[in-house]
C-alpha positions in Angstrom: 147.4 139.7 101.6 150.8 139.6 103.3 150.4 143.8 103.8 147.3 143.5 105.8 149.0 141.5 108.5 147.2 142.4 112.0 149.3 144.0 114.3 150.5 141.8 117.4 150.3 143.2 120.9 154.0 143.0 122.5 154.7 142.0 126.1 158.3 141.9 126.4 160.4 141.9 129.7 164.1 141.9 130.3 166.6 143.9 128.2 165.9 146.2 126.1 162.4 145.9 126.7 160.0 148.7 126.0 158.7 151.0 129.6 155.6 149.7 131.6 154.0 152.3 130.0 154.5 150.9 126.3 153.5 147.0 127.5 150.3 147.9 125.2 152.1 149.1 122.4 151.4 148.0 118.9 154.2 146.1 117.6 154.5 145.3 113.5 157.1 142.6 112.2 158.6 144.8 109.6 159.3 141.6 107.0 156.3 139.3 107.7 158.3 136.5 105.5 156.3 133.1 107.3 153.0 134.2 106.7 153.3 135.7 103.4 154.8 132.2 102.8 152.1 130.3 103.9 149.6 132.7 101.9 151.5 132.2 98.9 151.4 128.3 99.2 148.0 128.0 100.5 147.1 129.7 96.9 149.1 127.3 94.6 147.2 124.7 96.8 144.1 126.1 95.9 144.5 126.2 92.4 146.4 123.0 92.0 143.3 121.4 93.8 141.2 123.4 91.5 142.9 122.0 88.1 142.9 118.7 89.7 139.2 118.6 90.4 138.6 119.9 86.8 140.8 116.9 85.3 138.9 114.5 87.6 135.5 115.8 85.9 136.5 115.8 82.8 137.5 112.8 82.6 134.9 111.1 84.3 132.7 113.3 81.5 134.3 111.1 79.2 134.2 108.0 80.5 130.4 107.8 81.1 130.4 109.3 77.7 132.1 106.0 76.5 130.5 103.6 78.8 127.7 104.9 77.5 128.0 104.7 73.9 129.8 101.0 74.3 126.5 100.1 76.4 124.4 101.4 73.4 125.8 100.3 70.8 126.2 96.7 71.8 122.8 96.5 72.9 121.5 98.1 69.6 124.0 95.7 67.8 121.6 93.0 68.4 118.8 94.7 66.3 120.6 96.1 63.8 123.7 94.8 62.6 127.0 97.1 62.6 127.0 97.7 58.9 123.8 99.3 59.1 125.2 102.5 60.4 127.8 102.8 57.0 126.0 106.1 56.5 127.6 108.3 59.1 129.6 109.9 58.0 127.2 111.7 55.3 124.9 112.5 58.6 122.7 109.6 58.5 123.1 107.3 61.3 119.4 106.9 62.2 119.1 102.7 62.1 115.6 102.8 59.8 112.7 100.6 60.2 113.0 98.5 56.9 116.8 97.8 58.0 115.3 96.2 61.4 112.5 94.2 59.3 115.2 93.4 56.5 118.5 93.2 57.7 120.2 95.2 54.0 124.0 92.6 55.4 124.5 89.6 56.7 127.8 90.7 58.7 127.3 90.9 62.8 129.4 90.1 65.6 126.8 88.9 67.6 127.6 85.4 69.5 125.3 82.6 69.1 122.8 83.2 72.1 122.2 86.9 71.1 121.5 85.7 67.8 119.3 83.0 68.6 117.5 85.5 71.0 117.4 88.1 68.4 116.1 85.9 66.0 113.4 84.7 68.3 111.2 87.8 69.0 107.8 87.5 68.0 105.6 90.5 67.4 101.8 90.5 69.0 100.2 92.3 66.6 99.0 90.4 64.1 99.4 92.5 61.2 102.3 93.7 59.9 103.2 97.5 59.3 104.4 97.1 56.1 103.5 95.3 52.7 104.8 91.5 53.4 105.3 89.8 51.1 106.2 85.9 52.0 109.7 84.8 51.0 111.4 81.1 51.0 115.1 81.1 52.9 117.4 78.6 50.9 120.1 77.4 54.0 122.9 76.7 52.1 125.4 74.5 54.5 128.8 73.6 52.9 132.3 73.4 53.4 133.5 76.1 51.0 133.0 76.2 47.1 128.8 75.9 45.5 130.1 73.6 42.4 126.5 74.7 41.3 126.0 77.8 42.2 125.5 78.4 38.6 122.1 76.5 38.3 120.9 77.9 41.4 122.1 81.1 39.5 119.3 80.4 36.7 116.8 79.0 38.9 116.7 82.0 40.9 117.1 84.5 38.1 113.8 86.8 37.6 112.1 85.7 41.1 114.0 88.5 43.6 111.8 89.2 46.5 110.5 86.3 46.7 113.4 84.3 48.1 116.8 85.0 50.4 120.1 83.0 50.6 122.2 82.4 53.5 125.1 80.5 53.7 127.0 79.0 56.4 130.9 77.9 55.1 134.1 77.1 57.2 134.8 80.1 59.0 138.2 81.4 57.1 136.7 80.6 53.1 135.2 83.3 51.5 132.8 82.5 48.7 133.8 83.1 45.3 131.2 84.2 43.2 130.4 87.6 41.0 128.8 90.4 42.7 125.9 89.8 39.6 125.2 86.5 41.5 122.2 85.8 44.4 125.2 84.3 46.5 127.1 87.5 46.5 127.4 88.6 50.1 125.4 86.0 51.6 127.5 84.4 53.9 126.7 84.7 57.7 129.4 84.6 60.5 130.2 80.7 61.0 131.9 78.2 63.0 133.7 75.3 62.7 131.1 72.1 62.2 132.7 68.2 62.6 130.2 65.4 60.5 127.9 63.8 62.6 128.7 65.8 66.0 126.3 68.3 67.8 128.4 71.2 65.9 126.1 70.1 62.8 122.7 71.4 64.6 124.7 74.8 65.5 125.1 75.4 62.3 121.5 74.4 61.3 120.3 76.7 63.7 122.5 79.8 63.1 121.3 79.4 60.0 117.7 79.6 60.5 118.6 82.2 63.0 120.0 84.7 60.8 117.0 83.9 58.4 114.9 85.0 61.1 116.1 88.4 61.3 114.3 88.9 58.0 110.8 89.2 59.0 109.3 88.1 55.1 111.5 84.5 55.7 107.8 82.6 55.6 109.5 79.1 54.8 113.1 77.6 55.4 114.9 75.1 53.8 118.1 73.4 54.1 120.2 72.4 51.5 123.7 71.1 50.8 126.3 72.2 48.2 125.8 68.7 46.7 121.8 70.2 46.3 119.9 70.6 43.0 116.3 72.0 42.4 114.5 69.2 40.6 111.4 72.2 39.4 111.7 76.0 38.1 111.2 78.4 41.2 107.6 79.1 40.6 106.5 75.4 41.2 108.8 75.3 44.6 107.6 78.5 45.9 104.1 77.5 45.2 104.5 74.5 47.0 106.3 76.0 49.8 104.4 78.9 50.5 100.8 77.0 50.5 101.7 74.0 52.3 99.8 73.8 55.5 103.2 71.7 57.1 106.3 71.5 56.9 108.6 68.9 55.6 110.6 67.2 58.5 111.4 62.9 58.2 110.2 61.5 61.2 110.0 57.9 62.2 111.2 55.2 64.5 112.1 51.4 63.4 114.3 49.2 65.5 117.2 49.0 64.2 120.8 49.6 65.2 120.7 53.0 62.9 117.6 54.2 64.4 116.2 53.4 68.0 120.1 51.5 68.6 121.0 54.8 69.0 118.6 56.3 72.3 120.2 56.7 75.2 118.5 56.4 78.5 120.4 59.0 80.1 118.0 61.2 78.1 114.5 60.0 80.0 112.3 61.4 81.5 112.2 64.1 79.0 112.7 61.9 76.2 111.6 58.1 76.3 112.6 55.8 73.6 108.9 55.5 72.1 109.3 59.0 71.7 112.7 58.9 69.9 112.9 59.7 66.1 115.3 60.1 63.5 114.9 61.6 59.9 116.9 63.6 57.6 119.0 66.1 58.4 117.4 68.2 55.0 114.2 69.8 56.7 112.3 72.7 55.2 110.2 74.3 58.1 107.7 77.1 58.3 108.8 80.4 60.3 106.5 79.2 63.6 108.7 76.1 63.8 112.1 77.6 62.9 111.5 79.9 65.9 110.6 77.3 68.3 113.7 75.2 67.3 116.3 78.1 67.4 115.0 79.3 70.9 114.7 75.6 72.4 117.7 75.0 75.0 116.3 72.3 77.0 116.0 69.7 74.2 119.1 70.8 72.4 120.9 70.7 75.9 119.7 66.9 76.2 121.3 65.9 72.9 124.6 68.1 73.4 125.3 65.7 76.6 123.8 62.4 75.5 123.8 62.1 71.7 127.3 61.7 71.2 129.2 59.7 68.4 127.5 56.9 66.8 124.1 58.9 67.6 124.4 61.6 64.8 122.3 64.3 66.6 121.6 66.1 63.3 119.6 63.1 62.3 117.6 62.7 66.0 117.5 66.5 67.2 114.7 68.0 65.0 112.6 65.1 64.3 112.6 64.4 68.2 111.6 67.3 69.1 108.6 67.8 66.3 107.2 64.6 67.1 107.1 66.0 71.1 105.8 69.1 70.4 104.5 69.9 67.2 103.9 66.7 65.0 100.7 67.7 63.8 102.6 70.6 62.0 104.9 68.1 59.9 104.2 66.2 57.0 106.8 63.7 58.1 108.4 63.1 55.0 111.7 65.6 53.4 111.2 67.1 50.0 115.0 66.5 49.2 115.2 63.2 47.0 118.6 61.0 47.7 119.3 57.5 46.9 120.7 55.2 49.3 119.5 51.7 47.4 123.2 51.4 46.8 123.7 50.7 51.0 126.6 52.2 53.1 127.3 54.7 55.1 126.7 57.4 52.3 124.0 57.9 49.4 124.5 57.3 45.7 126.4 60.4 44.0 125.9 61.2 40.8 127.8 62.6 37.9 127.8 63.7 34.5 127.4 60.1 32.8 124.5 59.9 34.7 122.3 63.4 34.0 119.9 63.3 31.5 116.2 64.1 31.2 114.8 60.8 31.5 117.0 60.8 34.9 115.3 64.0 36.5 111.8 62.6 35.3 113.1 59.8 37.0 113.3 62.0 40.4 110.2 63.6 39.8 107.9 60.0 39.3 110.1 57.9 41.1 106.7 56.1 41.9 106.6 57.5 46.0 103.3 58.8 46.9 102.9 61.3 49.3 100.5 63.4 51.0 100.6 67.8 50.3 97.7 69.3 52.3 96.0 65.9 53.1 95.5 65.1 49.8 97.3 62.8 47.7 100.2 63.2 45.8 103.1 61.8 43.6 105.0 65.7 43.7 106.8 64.6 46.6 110.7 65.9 45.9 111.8 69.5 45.1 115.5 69.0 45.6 118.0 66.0 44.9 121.3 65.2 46.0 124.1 64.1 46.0 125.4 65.1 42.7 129.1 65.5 42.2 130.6 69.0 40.3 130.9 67.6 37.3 127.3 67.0 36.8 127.0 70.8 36.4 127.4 71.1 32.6 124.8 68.5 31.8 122.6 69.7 34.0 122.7 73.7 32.8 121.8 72.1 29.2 118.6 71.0 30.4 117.4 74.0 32.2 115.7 75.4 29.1 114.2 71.9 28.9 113.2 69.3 31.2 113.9 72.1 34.2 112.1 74.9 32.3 114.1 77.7 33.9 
């Protein structure tokens, strides 16, 4: 350092210099005070550059590190749901296969176009890895309370694997049901839905969506909180499961309520001979659901043109079956409602009017229908609109006339 200082060679004239014979003379500052300055601050340098570079890495270490695991898991967030990874903290964090095929919680923060793009991945192989077994999704759509959740409560009772429940609700209600009943935990993440606006066919379709995710959903039905089962769960399933089509009302008559309602604003991609309207309480196979949830074009038409006084919930699937897929629909709805009565609204019923005769009633009303091509007078699995206090007479007659 400062004590190895090179000596300088001294030239001096004038006064006091040294003899011309000592112009070559070594000369040595005795206190070399600058330079042992400038060694001594040139070191600090060093090493303050030295922790600084270190900070620098290490915290660009940890950055990437979270980058990283943000970018994972909200990419693996939309195959398996958050609460699939409650285990880690006992050491198992490991997402498994039967969690991706059947999601074990309903709870996700995914938005509504990684759901629907989630729920829309069809495998190519045909066969399935594991031993499927085909399961009917009951769509539950309501405001907040299941006045008979109770019945549904019976009619599912004995029957689990063979059917799931999801249930879209105003987005602050929580359900309130006991953790011994099918409902318990089935609510999905919801939004806000207005009657008779496009907000309707969200919900439709984050319903189906979130069905999706379970890869045994074979059939999908939608149902209100108003909704009873008019047949025990075997007979349903039966007639779900083995149906070659699924139940969607289709049809177009010129009427104010009906083809009144087409805009032209929607041709060329949808002419009024093509327009249809049905109700809004479908039950569809798992090839349709998939096609409806991952359709954009379509739904896009009806967001901007179907606007009040058009009802899109009542124009948006039944369109779009009868342009794509109306071979696959039996064109008739397997919910039974009564609108003899006129108005805006159906009939609603209530406990004067439940007896057995009245669900035989429902059962033979005297329609005939079509179920694989063939003819048939079992044409309504469901009924509605019943009011709550219809729920006492009704749970007295599901050891009879509804055997379950």
């Amino acid at each position: 350092m400062w004590g190895d200082a090179k000596p300088m060679k001294f030239r001096g004239g004038g006064a006091g210099s040294a003899g011309a014979g000592d112009e070559d003379a070594d000369y040595c500052p005795p206190t070399p005070r600058k330079e042992w300055w400038w060694s001594s601050t040139g070191l600090v340098k060093l090493v303050s550059i030295a922790v600084i570079f270190m900070a620098g890495v290490v915290i660009g270490l940890s950055a990437s590190a979270n980058v990283s695991r943000y970018y994972y898991n909200s990419h693996t967030e939309l195959f398996f749901p958050a609460t699939t990874y409650g285990n880690c903290e006992r050491g198992d964090c490991s997402p498994t296969f039967k969690s991706f095929v059947h999601p074990p919680h309903l709870a996700h923060s995914m938005s509504d176009q990684e759901l629907f793009w989630r729920a829309t991945l069809v495998p190519a192989a045909e066969e399935f890895p594991f031993q499927r077994v085909p399961k009917v999704a009951f769509l539950f759509m309501t405001r907040g309370p299941l006045p008979f959740a109770p019945l549904w409560d019976r009619f599912f009772r004995g029957h689990q694997g063979l059917y799931s429940i999801y249930v879209h609700t105003l987005p602050d209600y929580k359900l309130n049901v006991s953790k011994n009943s099918p409902f318990y935990g089935r609510q999905i993440p919801s939004v806000e839905v207005s009657w008779g606006s496009i907000t309707l066919v969200d919900a439709e379709k984050r319903l189906m969506a979130n069905a999706l995710l379970d890869f045994s959903n074979e059939r999908f039905v939608l149902l209100s909180e108003s909704c009873i089962p008019v047949f025990n769960f075997p007979t349903v399933y039966e007639y779900l499961i083995n149906s070659a089509h699924s139940f969607v009302e289709s049809y177009n008559i010129d009427t104010p309520q009906c083809a009144g309602r087409y805009n032209r604003r929607m041709a060329p991609h949808i002419l009024s001979s093509q327009w249809r309207k049905g109700s809004e309480w479908f039950e569809l196979n798992r090839e349709l659901a998939v096609q409806i949830v991952a359709d954009n074009k379509y739904y896009s038409i009806f967001r901007k043109h179907c606007r009040p006084s058009c009802y899109p919930d009542e124009h948006y699937i039944p369109t779009y079956l009868h342009l794509f897929h109306g071979s696959l629909n039996a064109n008739r709805t397997i919910t039974w409602v009564d609108w003899s009565r006129g108005g805006p609204h159906p009939a609603r019923y209530g406990a004067a009017n439940i007896s057995e005769e009245f669900i035989q009633a429902i059962r033979n009303n005297g329609t005939r229908c079509t179920y694989n091509s063939k003819p048939t007078s079992v044409c309504y699995l469901f009924a509605r609109k019943f009011a709550p206090s219809a729920l006492g007479p009704l749970m007295n007659l599901t050891s009879t006339v509804l055997d379950f």
